[in-house]
C-alpha positions in Angstrom: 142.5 -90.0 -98.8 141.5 -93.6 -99.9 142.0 -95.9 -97.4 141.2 -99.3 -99.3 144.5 -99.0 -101.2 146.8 -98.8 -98.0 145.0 -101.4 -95.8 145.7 -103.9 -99.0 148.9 -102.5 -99.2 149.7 -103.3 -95.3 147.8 -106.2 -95.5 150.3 -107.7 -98.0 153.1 -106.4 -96.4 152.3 -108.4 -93.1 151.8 -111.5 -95.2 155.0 -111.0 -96.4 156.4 -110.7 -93.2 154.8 -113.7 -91.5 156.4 -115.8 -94.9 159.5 -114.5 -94.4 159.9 -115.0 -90.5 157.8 -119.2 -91.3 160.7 -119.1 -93.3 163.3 -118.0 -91.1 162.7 -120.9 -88.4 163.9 -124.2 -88.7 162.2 -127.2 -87.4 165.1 -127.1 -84.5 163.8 -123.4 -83.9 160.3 -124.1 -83.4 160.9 -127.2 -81.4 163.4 -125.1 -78.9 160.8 -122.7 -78.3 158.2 -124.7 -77.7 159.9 -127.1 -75.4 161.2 -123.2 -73.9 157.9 -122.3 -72.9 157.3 -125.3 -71.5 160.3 -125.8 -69.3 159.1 -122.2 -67.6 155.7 -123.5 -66.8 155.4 -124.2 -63.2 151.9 -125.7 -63.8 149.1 -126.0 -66.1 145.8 -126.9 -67.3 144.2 -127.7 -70.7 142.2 -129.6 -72.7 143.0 -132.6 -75.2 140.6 -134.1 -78.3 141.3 -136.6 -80.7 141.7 -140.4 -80.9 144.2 -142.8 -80.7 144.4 -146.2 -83.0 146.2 -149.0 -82.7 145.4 -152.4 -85.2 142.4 -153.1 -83.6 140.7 -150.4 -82.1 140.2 -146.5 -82.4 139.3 -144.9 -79.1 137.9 -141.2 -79.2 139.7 -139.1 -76.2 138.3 -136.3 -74.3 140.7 -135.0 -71.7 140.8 -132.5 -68.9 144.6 -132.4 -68.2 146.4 -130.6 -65.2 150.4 -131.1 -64.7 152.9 -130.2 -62.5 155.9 -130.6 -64.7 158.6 -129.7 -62.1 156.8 -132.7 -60.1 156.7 -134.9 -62.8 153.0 -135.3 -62.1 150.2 -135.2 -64.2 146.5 -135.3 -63.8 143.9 -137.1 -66.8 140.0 -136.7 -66.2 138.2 -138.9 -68.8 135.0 -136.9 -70.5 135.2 -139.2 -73.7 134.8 -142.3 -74.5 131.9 -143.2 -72.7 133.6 -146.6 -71.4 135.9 -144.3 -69.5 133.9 -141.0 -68.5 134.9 -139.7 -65.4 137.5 -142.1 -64.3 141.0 -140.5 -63.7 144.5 -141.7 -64.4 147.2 -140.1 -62.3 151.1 -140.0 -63.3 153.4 -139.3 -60.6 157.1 -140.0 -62.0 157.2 -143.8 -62.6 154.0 -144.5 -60.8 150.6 -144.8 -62.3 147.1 -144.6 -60.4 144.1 -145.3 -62.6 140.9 -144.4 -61.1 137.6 -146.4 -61.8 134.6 -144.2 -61.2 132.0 -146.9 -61.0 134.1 -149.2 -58.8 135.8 -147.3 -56.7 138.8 -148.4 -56.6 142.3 -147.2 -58.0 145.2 -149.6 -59.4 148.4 -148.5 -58.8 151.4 -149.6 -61.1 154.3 -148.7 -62.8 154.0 -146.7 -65.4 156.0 -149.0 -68.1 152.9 -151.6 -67.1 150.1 -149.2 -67.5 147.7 -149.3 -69.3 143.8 -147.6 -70.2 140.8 -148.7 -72.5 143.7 -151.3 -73.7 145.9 -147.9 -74.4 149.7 -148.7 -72.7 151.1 -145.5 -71.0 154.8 -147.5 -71.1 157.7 -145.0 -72.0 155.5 -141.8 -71.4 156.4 -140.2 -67.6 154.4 -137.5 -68.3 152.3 -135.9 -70.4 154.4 -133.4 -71.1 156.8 -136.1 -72.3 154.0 -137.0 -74.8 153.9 -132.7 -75.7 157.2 -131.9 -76.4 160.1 -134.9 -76.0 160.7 -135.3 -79.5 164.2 -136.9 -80.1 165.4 -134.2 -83.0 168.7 -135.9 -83.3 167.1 -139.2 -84.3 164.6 -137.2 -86.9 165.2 -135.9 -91.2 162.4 -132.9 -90.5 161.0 -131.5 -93.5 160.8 -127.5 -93.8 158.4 -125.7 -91.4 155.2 -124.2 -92.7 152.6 -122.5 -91.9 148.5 -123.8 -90.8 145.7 -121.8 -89.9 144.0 -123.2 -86.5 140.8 -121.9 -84.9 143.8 -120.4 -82.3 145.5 -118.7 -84.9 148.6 -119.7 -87.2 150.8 -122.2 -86.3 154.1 -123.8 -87.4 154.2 -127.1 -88.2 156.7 -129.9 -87.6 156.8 -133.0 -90.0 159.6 -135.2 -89.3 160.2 -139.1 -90.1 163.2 -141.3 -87.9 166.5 -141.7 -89.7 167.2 -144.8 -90.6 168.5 -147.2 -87.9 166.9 -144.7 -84.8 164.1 -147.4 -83.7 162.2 -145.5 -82.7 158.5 -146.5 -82.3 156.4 -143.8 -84.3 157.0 -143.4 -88.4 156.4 -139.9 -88.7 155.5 -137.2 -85.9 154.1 -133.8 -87.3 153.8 -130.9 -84.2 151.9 -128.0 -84.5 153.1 -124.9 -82.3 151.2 -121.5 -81.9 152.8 -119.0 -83.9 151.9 -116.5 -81.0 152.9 -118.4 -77.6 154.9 -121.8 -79.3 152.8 -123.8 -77.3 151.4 -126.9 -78.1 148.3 -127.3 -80.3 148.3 -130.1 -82.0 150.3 -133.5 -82.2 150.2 -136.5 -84.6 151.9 -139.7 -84.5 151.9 -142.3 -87.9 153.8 -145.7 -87.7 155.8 -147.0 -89.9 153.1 -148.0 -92.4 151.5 -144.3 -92.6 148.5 -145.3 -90.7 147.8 -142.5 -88.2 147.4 -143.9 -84.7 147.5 -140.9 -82.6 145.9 -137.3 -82.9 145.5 -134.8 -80.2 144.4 -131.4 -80.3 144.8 -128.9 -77.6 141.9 -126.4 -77.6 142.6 -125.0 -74.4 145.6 -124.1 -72.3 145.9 -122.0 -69.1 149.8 -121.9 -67.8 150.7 -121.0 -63.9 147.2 -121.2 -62.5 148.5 -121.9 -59.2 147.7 -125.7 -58.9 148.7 -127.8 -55.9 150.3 -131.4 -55.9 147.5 -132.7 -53.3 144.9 -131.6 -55.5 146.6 -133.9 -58.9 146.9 -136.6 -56.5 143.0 -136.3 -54.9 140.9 -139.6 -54.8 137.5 -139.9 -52.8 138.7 -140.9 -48.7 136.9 -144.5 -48.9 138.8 -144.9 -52.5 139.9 -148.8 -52.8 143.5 -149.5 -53.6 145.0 -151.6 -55.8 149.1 -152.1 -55.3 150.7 -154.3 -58.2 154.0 -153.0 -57.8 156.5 -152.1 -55.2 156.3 -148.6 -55.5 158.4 -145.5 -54.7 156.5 -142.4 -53.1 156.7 -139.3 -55.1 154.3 -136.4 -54.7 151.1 -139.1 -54.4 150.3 -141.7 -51.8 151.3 -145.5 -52.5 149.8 -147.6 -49.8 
């Protein structure tokens, strides 16, 4: 029996059903089940790439992240840009700690007044609020396709606010793993096309068993910096 025939054959078939099920999903779909997958992680860990723009500068990120998203806490360790390596920014509800390696010290804040490498944190709680809060009843989405990642295929949401939404992004395009929906890639464009932020997630581990006190860790002689009057969450404020 010749095989070469029937391996073409099935390999076409499968094509055809990955099309047809790309085709299936709406941009509503994807975004349920990646937001899904989310909302049952009880913690995680992962890595971010990419850069973020604004009219002046373009800063390269490299980011070891760990969350807590039933906490609303999340954990950034800088590896990228230099300016920043190994300093650590801490998001605990509407608090913000950002940690200065070669001082010392930590500034604590409200999140809306945050800010890193001249980067404002303002409106994002968490980083999963930054993954997977897209408002879809403020967007036009155009229809989902299909990319090839080095993780494997992946859908891809392109959507642009309707008019009147003010909202403060032009476009948002979301790539989701076709095999787990979560998270791989995220873009955000203003309202002039100009790309300002691009994040790819390599890596992701979900439930590893991480600990609030371990997010929240700064060296015991750490220097603190209170701007704001300040709620306790999961982290210490004073």
């Amino acid at each position: 029996m010749k095989f070469k025939p029937v391996l073409a054959s099935l390999a076409v078939i499968s094509s055809l059903v990955t099309l047809a099920l790309a085709q299936t999903l709406s941009a509503s779909d994807v975004l349920a089940k990646l937001e899904s997958v989310q909302k049952n992680l009880k913690d995680y860990k992962a890595k971010a790439v990419g850069t973020i723009s604004d009219d002046t500068q373009k800063i390269k990120l490299d980011l070891d992240v760990q969350a807590i998203p039933g906490l609303k806490l999340t954990r950034l360790t800088f590896n990228a840009p230099d300016t920043l390596a190994d300093n650590v920014s801490i998001i605990d509800n509407d608090n913000f700690y950002n940690y200065l390696f070669l001082t010392n010290q930590v500034t604590i804040t409200k999140i809306s007044k945050a800010q890193v490498g001249g980067v404002s944190f303002g409106g994002i709680d968490s980083f999963g609020d930054l993954q997977s809060s897209i408002p879809k009843e403020k967007l036009d989405f155009k229809p989902v396709v299909m990319d090839d990642t080095p993780n494997g295929k992946a859908y891809v949401v392109d959507a642009t606010p309707k008019k009147g939404s003010n909202l403060e992004f032009g476009r948002v395009k979301v790539w989701a793993l076709e095999k787990s929906f979560n998270l791989y890639r995220v873009q955000y464009f203003n309202d002039k096309g100009t790309l300002q932020a691009d994040l790819t997630i390599p890596k992701f581990e979900g439930n590893v068993g991480l600990k609030a006190k371990d997010l929240c860790k700064l060296p015991s002689d750490v220097e603190k910096i209170v701007k704001d009057k300040l709620k306790k969450f999961s982290c210490e404020v004073k």
